[in-house]
C-alpha atoms as one frame of an Amber mdcrd trajectory, in Angstrom:
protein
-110.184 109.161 -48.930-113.772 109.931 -49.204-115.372 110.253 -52.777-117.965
 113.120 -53.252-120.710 112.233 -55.192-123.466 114.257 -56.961-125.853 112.620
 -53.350-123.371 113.535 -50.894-121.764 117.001 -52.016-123.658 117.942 -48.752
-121.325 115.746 -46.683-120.540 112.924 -45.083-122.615 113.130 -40.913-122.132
 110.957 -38.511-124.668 108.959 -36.723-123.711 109.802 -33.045-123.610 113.715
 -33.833-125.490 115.146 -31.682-126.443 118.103 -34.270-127.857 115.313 -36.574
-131.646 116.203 -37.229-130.747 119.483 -36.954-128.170 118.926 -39.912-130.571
 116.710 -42.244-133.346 119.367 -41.775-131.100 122.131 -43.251-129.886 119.630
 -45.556-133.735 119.057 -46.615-134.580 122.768 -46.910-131.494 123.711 -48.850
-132.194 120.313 -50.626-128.333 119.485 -50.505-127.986 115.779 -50.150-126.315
 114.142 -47.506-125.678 110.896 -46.271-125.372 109.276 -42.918-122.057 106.988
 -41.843-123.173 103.128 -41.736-126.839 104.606 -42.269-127.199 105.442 -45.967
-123.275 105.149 -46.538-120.712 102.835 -45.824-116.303 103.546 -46.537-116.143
  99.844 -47.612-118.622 100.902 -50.481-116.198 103.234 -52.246-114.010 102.561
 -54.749-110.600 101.463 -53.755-107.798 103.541 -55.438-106.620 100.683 -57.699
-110.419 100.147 -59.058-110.159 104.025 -59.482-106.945 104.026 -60.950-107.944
 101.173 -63.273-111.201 103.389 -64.427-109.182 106.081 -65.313-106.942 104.459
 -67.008-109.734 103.023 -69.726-110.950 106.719 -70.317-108.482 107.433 -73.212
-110.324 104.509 -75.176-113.528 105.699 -74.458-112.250 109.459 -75.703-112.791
 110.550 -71.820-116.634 109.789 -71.714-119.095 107.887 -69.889-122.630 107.848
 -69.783-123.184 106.032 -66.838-120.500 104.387 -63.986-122.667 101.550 -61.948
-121.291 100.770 -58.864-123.863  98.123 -57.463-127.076  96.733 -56.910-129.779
  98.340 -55.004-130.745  96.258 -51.866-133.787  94.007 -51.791
């Protein structure tokens, strides 16, 4: 499962494509984000589907809103 984000609606490329630049540069002048496989995103990053299920399962409380869901830390 792959989740879609608001910075990779564009897709998900992979590193060894041989289209790559090509792809980023119409990515840039469309300015639809993408991301890169184990360049600027990584599977093990996304949420697993029990941390997913347990996020939905809190909404109720919360009447179905968030402002903000933080995943992690920048890198230093």
């Amino acid at each position: 499962m792959i989740y879609v984000t608001r910075d990779t609606h564009g897709g998900i490329l992979e590193p060894d494509d041989q289209r790559l630049e090509e792809k980023l540069h119409a990515s840039r002048l469309l300015s639809i984000p993408v991301r890169v496989d184990h360049v600027s995103w990584w599977k093990k990053e996304q949420p697993t589907e029990e941390e997913m299920a347990e996020g939905i399962k809190k909404l109720p409380a919360h009447q179905n809103q968030v402002d903000y869901i933080i995943t992690h830390e920048y890198a230093t």
